[in-house]
C-alpha positions as a printed Julia matrix, in Angstrom:
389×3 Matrix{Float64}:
 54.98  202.36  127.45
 51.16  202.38  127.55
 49.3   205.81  126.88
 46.05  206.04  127.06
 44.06  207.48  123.79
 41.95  210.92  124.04
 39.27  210.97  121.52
 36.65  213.24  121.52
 33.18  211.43  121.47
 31.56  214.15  120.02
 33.95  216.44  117.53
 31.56  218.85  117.14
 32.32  220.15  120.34
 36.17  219.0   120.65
 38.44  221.97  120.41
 39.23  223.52  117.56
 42.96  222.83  116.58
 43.43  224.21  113.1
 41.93  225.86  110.11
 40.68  223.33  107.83
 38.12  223.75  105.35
 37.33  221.11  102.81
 36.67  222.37   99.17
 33.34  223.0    97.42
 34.08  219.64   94.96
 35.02  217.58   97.7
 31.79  218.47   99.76
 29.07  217.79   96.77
 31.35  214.8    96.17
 31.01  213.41   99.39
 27.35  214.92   99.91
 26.59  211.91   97.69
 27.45  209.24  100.54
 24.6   211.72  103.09
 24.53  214.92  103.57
 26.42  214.61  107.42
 29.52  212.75  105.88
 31.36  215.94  104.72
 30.36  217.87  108.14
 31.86  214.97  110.02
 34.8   214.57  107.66
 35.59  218.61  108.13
 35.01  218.53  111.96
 36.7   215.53  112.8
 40.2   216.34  110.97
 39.14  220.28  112.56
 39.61  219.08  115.51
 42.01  215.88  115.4
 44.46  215.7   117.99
 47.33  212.62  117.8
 46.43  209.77  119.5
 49.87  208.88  120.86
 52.98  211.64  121.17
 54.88  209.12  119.33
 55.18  207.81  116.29
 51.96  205.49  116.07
 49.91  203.38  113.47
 46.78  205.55  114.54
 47.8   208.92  113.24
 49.2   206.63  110.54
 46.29  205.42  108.93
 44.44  208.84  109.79
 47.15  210.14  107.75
 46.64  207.4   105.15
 43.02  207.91  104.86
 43.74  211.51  104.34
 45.97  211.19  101.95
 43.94  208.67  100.05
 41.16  211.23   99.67
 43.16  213.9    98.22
 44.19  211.26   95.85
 40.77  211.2    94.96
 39.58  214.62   95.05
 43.32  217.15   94.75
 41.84  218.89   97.46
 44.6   220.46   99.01
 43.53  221.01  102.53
 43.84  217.38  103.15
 47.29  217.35  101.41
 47.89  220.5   103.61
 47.02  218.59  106.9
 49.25  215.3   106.36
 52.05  217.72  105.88
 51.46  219.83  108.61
 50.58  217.19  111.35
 53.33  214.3   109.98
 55.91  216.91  108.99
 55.82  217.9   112.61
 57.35  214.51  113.8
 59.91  214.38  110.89
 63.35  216.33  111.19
 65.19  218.55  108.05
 67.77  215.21  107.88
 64.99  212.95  108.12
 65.19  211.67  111.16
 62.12  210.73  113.72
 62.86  211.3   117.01
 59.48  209.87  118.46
 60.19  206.33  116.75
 62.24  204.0   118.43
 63.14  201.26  116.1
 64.51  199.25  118.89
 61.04  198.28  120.49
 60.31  196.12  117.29
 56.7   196.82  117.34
 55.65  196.15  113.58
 52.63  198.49  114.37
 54.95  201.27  114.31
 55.91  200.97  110.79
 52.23  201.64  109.2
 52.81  205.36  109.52
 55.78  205.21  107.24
 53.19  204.98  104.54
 52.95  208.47  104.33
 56.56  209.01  103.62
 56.8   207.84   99.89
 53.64  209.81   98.53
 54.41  213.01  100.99
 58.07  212.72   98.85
 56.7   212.48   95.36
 53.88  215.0    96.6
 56.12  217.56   98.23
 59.75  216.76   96.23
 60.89  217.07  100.32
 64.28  215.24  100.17
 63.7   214.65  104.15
 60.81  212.23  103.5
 62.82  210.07  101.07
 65.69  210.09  103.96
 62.89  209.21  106.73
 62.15  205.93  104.72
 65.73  204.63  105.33
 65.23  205.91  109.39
 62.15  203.4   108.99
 63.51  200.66  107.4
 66.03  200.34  110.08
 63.69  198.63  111.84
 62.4   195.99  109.47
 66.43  195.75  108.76
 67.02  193.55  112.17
 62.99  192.85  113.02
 62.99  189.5   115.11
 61.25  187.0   112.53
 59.62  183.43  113.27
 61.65  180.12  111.98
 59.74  180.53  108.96
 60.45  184.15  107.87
 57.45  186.13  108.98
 57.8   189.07  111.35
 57.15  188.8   114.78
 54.25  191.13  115.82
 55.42  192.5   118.97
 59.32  191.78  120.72
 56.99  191.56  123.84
 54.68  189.01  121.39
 57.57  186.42  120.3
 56.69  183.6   117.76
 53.15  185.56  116.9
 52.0   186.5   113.59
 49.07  188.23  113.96
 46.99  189.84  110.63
 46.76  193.35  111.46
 50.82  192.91  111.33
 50.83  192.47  107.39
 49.12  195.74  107.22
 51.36  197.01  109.23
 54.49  196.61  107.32
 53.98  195.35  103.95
 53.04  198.14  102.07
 55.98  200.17  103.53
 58.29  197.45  102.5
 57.1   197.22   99.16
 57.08  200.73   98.96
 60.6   200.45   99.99
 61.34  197.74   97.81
 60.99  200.36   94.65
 62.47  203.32   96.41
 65.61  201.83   97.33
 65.52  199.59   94.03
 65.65  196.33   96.19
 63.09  194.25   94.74
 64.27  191.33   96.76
 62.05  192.88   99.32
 59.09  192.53   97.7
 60.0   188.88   96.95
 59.91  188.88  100.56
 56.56  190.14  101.04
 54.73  187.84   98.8
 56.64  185.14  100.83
 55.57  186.32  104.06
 52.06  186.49  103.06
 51.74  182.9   101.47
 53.18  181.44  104.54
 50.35  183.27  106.12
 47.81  181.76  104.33
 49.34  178.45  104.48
 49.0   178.81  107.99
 46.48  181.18  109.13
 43.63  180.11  106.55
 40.98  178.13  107.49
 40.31  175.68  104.82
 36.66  175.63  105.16
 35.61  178.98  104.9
 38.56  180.67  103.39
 39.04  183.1   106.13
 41.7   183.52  107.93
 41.89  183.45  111.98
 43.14  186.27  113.79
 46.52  184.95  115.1
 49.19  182.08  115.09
 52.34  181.2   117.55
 54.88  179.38  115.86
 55.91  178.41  119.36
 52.75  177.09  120.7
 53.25  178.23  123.83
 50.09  180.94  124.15
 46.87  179.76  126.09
 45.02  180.94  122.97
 46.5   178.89  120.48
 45.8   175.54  119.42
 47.77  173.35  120.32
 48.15  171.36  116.85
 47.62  174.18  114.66
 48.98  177.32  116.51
 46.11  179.54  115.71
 43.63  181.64  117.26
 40.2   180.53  118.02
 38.02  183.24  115.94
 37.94  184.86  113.02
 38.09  188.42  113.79
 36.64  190.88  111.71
 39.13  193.84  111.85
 41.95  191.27  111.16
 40.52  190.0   108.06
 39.87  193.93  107.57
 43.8   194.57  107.81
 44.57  191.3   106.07
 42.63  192.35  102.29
 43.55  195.96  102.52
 46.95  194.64  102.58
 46.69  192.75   99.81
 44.85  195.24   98.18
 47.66  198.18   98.96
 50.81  195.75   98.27
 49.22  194.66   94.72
 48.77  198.55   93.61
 52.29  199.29   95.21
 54.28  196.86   93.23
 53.37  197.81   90.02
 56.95  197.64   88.72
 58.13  194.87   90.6
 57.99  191.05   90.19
 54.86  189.97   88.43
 54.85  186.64   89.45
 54.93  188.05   93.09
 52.26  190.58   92.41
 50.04  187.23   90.98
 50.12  185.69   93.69
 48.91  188.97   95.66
 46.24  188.92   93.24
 45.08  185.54   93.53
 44.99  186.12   97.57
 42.86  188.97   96.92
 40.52  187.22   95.08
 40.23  184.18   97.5
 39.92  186.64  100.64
 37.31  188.51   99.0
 35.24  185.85   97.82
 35.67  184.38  101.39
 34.33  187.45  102.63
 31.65  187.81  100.05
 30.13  184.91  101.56
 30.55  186.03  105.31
 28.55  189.31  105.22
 25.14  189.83  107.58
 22.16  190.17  105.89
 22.96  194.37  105.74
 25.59  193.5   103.51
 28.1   194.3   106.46
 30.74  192.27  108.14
 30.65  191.17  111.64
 33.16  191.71  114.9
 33.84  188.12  114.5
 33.0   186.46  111.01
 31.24  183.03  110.73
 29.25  183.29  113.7
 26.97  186.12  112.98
 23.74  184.28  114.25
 25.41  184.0   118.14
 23.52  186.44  120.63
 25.79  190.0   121.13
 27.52  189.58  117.57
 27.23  193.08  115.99
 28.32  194.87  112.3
 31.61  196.4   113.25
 32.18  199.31  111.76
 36.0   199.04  110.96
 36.05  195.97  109.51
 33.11  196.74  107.24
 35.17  200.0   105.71
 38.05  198.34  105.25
 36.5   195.36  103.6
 34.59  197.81  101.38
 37.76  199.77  100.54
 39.5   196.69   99.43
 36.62  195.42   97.46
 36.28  198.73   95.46
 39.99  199.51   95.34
 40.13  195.77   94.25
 37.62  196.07   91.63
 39.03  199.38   90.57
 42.48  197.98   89.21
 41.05  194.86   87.53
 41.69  192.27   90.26
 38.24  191.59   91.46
 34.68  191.36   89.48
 31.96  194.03   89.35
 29.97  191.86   92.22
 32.17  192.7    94.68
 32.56  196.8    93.87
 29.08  196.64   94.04
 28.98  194.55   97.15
 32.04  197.49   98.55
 30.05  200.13   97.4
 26.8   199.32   99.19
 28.64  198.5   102.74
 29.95  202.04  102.59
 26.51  203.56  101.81
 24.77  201.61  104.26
 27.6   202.28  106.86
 27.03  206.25  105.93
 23.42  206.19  106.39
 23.45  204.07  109.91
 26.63  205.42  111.65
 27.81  208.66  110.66
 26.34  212.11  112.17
 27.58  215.55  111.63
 29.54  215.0   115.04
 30.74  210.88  115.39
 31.43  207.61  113.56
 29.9   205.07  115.9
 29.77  201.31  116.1
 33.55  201.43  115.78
 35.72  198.24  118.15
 38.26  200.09  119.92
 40.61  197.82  120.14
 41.41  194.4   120.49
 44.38  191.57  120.59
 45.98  188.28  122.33
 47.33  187.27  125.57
 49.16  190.15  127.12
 47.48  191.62  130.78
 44.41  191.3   131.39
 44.7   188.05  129.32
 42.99  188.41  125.68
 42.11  184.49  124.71
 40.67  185.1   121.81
 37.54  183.65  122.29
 34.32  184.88  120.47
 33.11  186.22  124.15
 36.4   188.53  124.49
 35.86  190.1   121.4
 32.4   190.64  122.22
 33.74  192.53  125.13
 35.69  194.96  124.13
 34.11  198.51  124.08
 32.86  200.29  121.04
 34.55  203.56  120.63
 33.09  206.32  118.67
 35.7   208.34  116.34
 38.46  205.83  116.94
 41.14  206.61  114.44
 41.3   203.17  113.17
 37.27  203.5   112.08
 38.0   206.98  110.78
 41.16  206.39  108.76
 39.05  203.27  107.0
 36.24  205.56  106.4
 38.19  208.44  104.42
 40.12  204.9   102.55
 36.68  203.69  101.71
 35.13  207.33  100.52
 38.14  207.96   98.3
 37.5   204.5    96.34
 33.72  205.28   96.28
 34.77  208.51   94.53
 36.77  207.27   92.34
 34.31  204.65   91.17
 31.6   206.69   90.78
């Protein structure tokens, strides 16, 4: 099923859907990144409506990002809101009657990120007992010959990188809540096979997608992959990485090494692939071709991952620094009391129309201010800019 999104350009004059206030801490706190961020950050979850009536990675990583800031700041409005809006799709016996685990869409596990901190948040025994209603799905998740998860059913054989997002930080989430640390042994699998196949030796970035089968128009014929190196992908790949490595603590610590050492080969990739700005481009490596812009998305979520990285002793100073400057330069250029522009709204392979991948498709897709996926990396990337300040 296909629904369209409904975001309000401008959320200064979007409806009103709830009373939300941030506090006065949060607001000097964030008054530090420009004087509009706070408005923006109070209007925009004001007047946030879901993006899909089911159970969606959008509201997901808006929930996330929420979430991720009250980390940062106890401010207990934002708390307030996760539980409000995601409690609403969850039942007393922890159920979620808007998921269909069936469809075996890996995008649809990202929202189950909320569940673990909403239960150790809360105490709420229903959002330990929604984990296990998620998990179902990863239970019997169609996998490629050599053990990663399928994106889509409807894209067999494909790994794509937003996918690793996607799941693995549930699953090693899971791993420690249902003491099955084999799980996470899977994770660190899935992602090495990943880079073994994905990462392009030269640059040490990582293309957007591969088919084990071959059989898409867009991939190459000897090596499977993609043709470009998209920037939101790489943006999903290192906030993975970043996420899994502070999840595991506990678990394996040979695993969590080798999440480590991807972390610090992705980011020094992408230290080397930022524009001039210090930002990241919609597709990396070719940021001197005509109609290449700084996407927004990407940018936060490489920033987040290079402070969050920095912040638990996995990456150097250079590249907080580096993480911390993106942000203030995205603040200062894109935000306004009433939108977060410059954001990609969305973008993929094959499918109808087809996607090929090529650096002219992704320079086609249209920019989409306040799209949830720019938003949610924007509250990830002020909470780490907090909590490194």
């Amino acid at each position: 099923m296909i629904v369209l999104p409904a975001i309000p350009d401008n959320v200064k004059t979007a409806p009103v859907k709830r009373s939300f206030h941030l506090g006065r801490d949060t607001i000097s706190g964030l008054s530090a990144f420009g004087a509009q961020v706070p408005v923006f950050v109070e209007s925009y979850l004001r007047t946030w409506t879901p993006y899909r009536s089911f159970w969606n990675y959008e509201d997901g990583c808006v929930w996330t990002g929420a979430l991720a800031l009250y980390e940062a700041t106890a401010d207990q409005a934002l708390l307030d809101f996760v539980r409000s809006e995601a409690g609403l799709r969850i039942t007393p016996e922890g159920g979620i009657p808007s998921f269909d685990p069936s469809e075996y869409n890996i995008d649809g596990v990202q929202a189950g990120r909320v569940l673990a901190p909403l239960f150790r948040l809360t105490g709420e025994a229903r959002y330990r007992q929604a984990m296990d209603t998620q998990f179902v799905q990863l239970e019997s998740h169609p996998r490629t010959q050599s053990g990663n998860y399928w994106h889509k059913q409807i894209y067999p054989h494909q790994v794509w990188l937003d996918g690793l997002y996607m799941a693995q930080p549930f699953q090693t989430q899971y791993a420690l809540a249902a003491g099955r640390p084999e799980l996470f042994a899977d994770t660190v699998r899935q992602f090495l096979h990943v880079e073994k196949v994905l990462k392009d030796p030269k640059t040490g970035l990582c293309y957007h997608g591969w088919d084990e089968s071959r059989a898409e128009r867009w991939a190459n014929p000897e090596t499977g992959c993609s043709p470009c190196f998209w920037g939101r992908a790489m943006g999903w790949w290192v906030m993975a990485l970043a996420d899994v490595y502070e999840l595991s603590a506990g678990l394996d610590e040979a695993g969590r090494a080798e999440i480590a050492r991807l972390l610090r080969d992705t980011a020094t990739a992408l230290m080397a692939a930022r524009s001039p700005a210090g930002l990241w481009w919609q597709v990396l490596g070719q940021g001197s071709r005509d109609g290449n812009y700084e996407e927004v998305s990407a940018s936060l979520m490489i920033a987040y991952a290079l402070m969050k990285g920095a912040r638990l002793g996995v990456l150097s100073v250079d590249c907080a620094t580096a993480g911390r400057h993106a942000l203030n330069t995205l603040c200062a250029r894109f935000v306004t009391p009433s939108a977060l522009d410059g954001i990609c709204g969305v973008a993929g392979l094959g499918n109808t129309p087809y996607r090929d991948g090529s650096f002219a498709y992704y320079l086609s897709e249209k920019i989409t201010p306040n799209d949830p996926k720019g938003v949610a990396a924007l509250l990830m990337a002020l909470a780490e800019g907090l909590r490194s300040s």
